[in-house]
C-alpha positions as CSV (number, residue, x, y, z in Angstrom):
1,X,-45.2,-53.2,-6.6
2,X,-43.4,-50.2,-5.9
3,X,-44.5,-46.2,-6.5
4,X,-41.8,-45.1,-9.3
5,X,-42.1,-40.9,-10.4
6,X,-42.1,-42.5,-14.4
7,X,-45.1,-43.4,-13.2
8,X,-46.8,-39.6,-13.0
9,X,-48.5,-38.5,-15.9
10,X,-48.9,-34.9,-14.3
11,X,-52.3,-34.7,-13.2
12,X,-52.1,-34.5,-9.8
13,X,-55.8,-36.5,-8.5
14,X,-54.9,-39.3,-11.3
15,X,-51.2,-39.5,-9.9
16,X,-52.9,-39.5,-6.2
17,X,-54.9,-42.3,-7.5
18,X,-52.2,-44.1,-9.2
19,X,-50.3,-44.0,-5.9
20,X,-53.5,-45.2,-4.0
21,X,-53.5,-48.6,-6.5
22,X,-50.2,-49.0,-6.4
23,X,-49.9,-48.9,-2.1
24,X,-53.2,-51.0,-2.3
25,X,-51.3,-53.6,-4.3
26,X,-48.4,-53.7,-2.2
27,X,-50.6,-54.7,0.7
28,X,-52.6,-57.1,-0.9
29,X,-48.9,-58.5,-1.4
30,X,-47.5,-58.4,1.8
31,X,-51.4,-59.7,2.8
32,X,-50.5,-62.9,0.6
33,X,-46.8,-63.3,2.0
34,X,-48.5,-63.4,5.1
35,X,-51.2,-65.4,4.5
36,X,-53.4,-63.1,6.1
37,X,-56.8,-64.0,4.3
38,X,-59.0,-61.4,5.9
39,X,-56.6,-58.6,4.7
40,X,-55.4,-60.0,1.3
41,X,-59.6,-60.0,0.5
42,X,-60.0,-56.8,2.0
43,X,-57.4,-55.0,-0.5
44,X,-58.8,-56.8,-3.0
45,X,-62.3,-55.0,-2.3
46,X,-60.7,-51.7,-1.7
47,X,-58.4,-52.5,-4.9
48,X,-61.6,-53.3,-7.7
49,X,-63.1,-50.0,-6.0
50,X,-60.1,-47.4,-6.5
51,X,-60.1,-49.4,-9.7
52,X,-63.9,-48.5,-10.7
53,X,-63.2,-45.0,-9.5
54,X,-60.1,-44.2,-11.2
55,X,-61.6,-45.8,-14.1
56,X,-64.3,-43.4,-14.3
57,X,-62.4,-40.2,-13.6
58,X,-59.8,-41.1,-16.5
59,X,-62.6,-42.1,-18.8
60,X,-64.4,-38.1,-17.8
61,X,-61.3,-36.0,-18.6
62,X,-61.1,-38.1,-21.9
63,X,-64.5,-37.7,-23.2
64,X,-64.4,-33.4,-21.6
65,X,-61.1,-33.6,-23.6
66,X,-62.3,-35.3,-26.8
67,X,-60.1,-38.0,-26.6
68,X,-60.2,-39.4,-30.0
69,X,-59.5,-42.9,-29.6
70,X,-62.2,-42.8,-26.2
71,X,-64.4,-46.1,-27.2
């Protein structure tokens, strides 16, 4: 997976973020091609917790925003 600029949405932390997944993912691929294990499970670690993080940013500046379609 490759960073593309359609891919900001103009916030700068949740486009830092975005850009974080999207690197992490990348290395989890080039892990795989690889077959480097030890750092294909390691990005997938890092990976779920940028996930959970991001997650719970985006899901913040939705409900202080009153997203209304939030649940």
């Amino acid at each position: 997976m490759e960073w593309k600029d359609e891919y900001r949405v103009g916030i700068r932390d949740i486009d830092e973020q975005h850009l974080a997944i999207v690197e992490c993912i990348a290395g989890i691929k080039q892990a795989v091609t690889e077959y480097d294990r030890q750092s294909a499970d390691a990005g997938i670690v890092r990976l779920a917790d940028l996930a959970q993080a991001h997650f719970t940013v985006e899901e913040s500046l939705m409900r202080i925003h009153d997203y209304p379609r939030l649940e």
